[in-house]
VOFI-728284 format. One record per residue (C-alpha): residue in one letter; x, y, z. Coordinates in pm, 1 decimal, always signed. Layout:
N
<site><residuo>a</residuo><east>X</east><north>Y</north><up>Z</up></site>
...
***
This chain:
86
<site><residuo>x</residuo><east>-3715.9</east><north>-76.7</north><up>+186.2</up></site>
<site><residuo>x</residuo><east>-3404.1</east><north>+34.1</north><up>+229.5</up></site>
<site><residuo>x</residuo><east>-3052.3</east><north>-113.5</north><up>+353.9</up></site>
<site><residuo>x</residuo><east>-2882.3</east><north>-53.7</north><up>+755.3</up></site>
<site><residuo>x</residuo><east>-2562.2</east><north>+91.9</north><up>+585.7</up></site>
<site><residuo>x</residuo><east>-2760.5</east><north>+354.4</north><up>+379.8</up></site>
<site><residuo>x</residuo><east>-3030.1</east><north>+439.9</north><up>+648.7</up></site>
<site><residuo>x</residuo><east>-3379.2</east><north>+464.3</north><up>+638.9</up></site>
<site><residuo>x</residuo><east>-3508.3</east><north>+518.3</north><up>+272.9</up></site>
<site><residuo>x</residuo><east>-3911.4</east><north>+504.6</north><up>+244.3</up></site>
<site><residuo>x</residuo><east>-4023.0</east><north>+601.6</north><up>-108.8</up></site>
<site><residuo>x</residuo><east>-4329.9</east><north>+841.8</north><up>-170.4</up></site>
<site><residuo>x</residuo><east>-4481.4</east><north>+918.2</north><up>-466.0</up></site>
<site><residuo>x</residuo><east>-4154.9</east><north>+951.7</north><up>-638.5</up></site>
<site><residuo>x</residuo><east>-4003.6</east><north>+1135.9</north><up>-389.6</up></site>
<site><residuo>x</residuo><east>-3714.9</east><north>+941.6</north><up>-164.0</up></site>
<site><residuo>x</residuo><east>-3620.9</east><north>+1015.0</north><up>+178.0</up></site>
<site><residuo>x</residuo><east>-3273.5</east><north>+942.0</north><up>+341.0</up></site>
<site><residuo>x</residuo><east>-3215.4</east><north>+920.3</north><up>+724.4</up></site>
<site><residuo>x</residuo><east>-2863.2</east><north>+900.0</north><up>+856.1</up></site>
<site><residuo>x</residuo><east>-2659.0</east><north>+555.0</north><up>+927.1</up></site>
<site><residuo>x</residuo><east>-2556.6</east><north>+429.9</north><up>+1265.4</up></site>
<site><residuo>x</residuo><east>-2274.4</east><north>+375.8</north><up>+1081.7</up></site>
<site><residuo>x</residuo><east>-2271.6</east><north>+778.8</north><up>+1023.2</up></site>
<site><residuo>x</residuo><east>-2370.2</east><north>+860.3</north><up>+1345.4</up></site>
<site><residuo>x</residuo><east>-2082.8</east><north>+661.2</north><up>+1606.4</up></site>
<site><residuo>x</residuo><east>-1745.3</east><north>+716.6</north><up>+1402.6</up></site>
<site><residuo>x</residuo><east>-1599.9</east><north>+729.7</north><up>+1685.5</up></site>
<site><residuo>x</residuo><east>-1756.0</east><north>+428.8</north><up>+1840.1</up></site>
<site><residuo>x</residuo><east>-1508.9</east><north>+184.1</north><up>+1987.7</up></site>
<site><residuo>x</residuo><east>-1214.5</east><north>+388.0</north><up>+1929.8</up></site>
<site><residuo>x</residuo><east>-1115.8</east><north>+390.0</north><up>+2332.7</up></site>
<site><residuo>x</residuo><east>-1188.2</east><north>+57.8</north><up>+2372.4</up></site>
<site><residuo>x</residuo><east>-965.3</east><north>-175.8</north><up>+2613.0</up></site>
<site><residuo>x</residuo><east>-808.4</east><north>-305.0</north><up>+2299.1</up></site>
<site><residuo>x</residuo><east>-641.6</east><north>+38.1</north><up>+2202.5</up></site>
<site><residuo>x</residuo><east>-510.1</east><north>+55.7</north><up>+2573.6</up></site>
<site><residuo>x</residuo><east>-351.5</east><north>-322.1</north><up>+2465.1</up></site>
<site><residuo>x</residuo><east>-259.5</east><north>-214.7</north><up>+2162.1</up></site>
<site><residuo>x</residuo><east>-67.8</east><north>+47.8</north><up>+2324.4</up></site>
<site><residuo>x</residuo><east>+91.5</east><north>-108.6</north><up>+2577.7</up></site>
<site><residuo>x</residuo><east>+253.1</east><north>-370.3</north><up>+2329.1</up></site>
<site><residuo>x</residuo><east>+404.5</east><north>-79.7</north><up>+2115.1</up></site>
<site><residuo>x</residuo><east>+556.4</east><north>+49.4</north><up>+2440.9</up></site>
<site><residuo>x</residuo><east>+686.7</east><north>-307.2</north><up>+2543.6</up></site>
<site><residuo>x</residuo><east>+869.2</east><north>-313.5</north><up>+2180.0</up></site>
<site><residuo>x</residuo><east>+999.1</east><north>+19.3</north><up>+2201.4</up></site>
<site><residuo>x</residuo><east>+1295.9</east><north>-169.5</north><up>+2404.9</up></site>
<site><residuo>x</residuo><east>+1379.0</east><north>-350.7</north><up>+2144.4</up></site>
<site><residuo>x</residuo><east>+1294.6</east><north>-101.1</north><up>+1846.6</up></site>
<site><residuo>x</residuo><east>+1461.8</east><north>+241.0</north><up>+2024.5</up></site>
<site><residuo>x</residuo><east>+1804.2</east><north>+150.7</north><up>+2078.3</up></site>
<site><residuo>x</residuo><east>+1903.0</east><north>+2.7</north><up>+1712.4</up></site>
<site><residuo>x</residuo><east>+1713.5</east><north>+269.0</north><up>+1592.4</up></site>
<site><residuo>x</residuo><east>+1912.8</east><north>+552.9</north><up>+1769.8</up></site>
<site><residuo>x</residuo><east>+2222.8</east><north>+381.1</north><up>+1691.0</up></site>
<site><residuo>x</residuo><east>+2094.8</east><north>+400.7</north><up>+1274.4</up></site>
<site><residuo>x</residuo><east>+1978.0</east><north>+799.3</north><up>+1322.1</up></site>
<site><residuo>x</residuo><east>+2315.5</east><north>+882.2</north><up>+1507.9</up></site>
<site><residuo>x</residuo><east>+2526.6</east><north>+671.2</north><up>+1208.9</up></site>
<site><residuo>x</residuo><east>+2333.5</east><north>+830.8</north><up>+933.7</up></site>
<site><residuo>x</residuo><east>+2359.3</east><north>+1179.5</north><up>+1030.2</up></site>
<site><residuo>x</residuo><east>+2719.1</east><north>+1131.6</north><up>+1098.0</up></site>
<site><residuo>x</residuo><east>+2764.8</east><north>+1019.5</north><up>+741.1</up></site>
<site><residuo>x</residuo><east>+2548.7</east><north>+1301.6</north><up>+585.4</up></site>
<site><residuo>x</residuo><east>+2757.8</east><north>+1596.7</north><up>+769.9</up></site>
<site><residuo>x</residuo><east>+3076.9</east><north>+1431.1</north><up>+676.6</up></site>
<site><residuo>x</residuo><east>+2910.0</east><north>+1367.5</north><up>+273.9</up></site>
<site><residuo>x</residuo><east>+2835.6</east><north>+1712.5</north><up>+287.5</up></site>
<site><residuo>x</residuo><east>+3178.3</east><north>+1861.1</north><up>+418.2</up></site>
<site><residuo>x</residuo><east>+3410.6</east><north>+1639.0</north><up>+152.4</up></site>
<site><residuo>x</residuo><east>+3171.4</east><north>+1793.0</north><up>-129.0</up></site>
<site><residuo>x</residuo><east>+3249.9</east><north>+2135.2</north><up>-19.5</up></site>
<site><residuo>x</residuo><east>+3502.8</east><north>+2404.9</north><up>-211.8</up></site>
<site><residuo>x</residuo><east>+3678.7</east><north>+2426.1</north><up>+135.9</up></site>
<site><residuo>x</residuo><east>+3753.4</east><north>+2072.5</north><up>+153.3</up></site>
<site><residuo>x</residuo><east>+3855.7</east><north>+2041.1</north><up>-201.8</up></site>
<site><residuo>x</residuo><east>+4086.4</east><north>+2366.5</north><up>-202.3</up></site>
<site><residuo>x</residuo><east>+4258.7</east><north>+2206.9</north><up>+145.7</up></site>
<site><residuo>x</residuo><east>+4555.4</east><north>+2061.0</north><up>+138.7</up></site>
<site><residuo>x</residuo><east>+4415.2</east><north>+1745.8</north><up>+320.2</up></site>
<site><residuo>x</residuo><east>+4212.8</east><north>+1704.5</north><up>+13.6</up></site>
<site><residuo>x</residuo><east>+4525.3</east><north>+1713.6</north><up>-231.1</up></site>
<site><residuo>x</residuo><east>+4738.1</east><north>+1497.0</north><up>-64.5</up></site>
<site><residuo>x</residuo><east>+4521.3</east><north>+1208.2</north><up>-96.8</up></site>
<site><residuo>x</residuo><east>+4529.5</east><north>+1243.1</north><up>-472.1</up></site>
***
């Protein structure tokens, strides 16, 4: 009686008793395998092509947020760059 996911489960005069899984007892089993290394090692190759663009975006973007941020400020509207372009 009993299933290999839920252990060993052995009835007894009403009574049931659970073992533990060898699912429950390797979670870790596998985990630093050779494919992982692999796994790795392909991120790493793609990082060439990922980094650079990526930099390029996060450089652009916080560009744009500081320079957002200073025309929404009092001391850019109360400057006189700020009314002669209106």
């Amino acid at each position: 009686m009993g299933h290999k996911w839920w252990g060993n489960m052995s009835h007894q005069n009403g009574f049931y008793e659970y073992g533990l899984s060898p699912f429950h007892m390797k979670t870790m089993k596998g985990f630093f395998n050779p494919g992982a290394f692999r796994f790795a090692k392909r991120t790493a190759r793609q990082a060439l092509f990922i980094g650079p663009p990526a930099l390029v975006f996060f450089t652009v973007k916080g560009w744009a947020e500081r320079k957002f941020e200073y025309y929404n400020r009092k001391e850019y509207l109360m400057s006189p760059e700020h009314q002669h372009a209106h």
